[in-house]
C-alpha angles and dihedrals in degrees: 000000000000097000100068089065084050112119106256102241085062100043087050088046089051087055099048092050088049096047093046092049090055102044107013095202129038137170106255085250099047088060089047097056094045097052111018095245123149108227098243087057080052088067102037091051085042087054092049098047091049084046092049100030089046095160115029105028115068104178116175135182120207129190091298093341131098117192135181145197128187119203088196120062091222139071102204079070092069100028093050088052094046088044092061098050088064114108098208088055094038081051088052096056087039083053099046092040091057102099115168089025090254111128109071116221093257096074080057079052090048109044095048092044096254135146111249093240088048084053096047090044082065102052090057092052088056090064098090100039082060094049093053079062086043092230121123140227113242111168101337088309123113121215147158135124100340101238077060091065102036087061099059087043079055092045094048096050097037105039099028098019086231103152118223098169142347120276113239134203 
């Protein structure tokens, strides 16, 4: 349900972790049929997970062949660390961490390196994600019936690994 808000250079770099987990080397169209990729974005979005994984991702592409290798054992690993670069997740916990309504949605521009009028687009894209939980946005604030809200907080942390709170005992 929340995927489908996710910016798109984040839901294609999911895929192509997933699908690289599950099958480490692929024919170049084989990727692109799979995921709907052209094959110049394949290489772009190739470029950018070598550049963010540095480490532990080494994703080549030679001559009509694409090939990974993962340094961790689990998923959960990549796609938790491309889930909280994404600005629409990282708005949600900004959103759900404004309390008292005090912070203004330029210190979350600011902060992420964002033009007001980007942020606040955002905002207003969030709208009908809210709605599907049926909550609100009221000054930068989310709320709504508060089970409500703790099951987006629950949603965040389990499924994108975005922390909202400690977990206590």
């Amino acid at each position: 349900m929340l995927e489908k808000y996710l910016e798109s250079s984040i839901k294609a770099k999911c895929q192509l972790v997933v699908l690289f987990f599950k099958t480490p080397s692929l024919s170049i169209t084989e990727v692109v049929e799979k995921t709907g990729l052209t094959p110049l974005q394949l290489k772009h979005y190739s470029e950018e997970l070598n550049a963010f994984f540095a480490s532990s991702i080494t994703l080549s592409i030679q001559k009509d062949t694409v090939s990974c290798a993962f340094k961790h054992t689990f998923i959960d690993t990549y796609l938790h660390q491309l889930y909280e670069s994404s600005n629409t997740l990282q708005l949600l916990a900004f959103c759900l961490k404004n309390e008292d309504c005090s912070r203004p949605l330029t210190d979350f521009a600011r902060k992420r390196f964002l033009s007001s009028s980007s942020a606040y687009r955002m905002r207003e894209s969030l709208i009908p994600l809210l709605r599907d939980f049926e909550l609100k946005l009221s000054k930068n604030k989310i709320v709504g019936e508060e089970y409500r809200m703790r099951y987006l907080i629950a949603l965040l942390y389990s499924k994108f690994g975005i922390k909202i709170y400690d977990l206590t005992q």
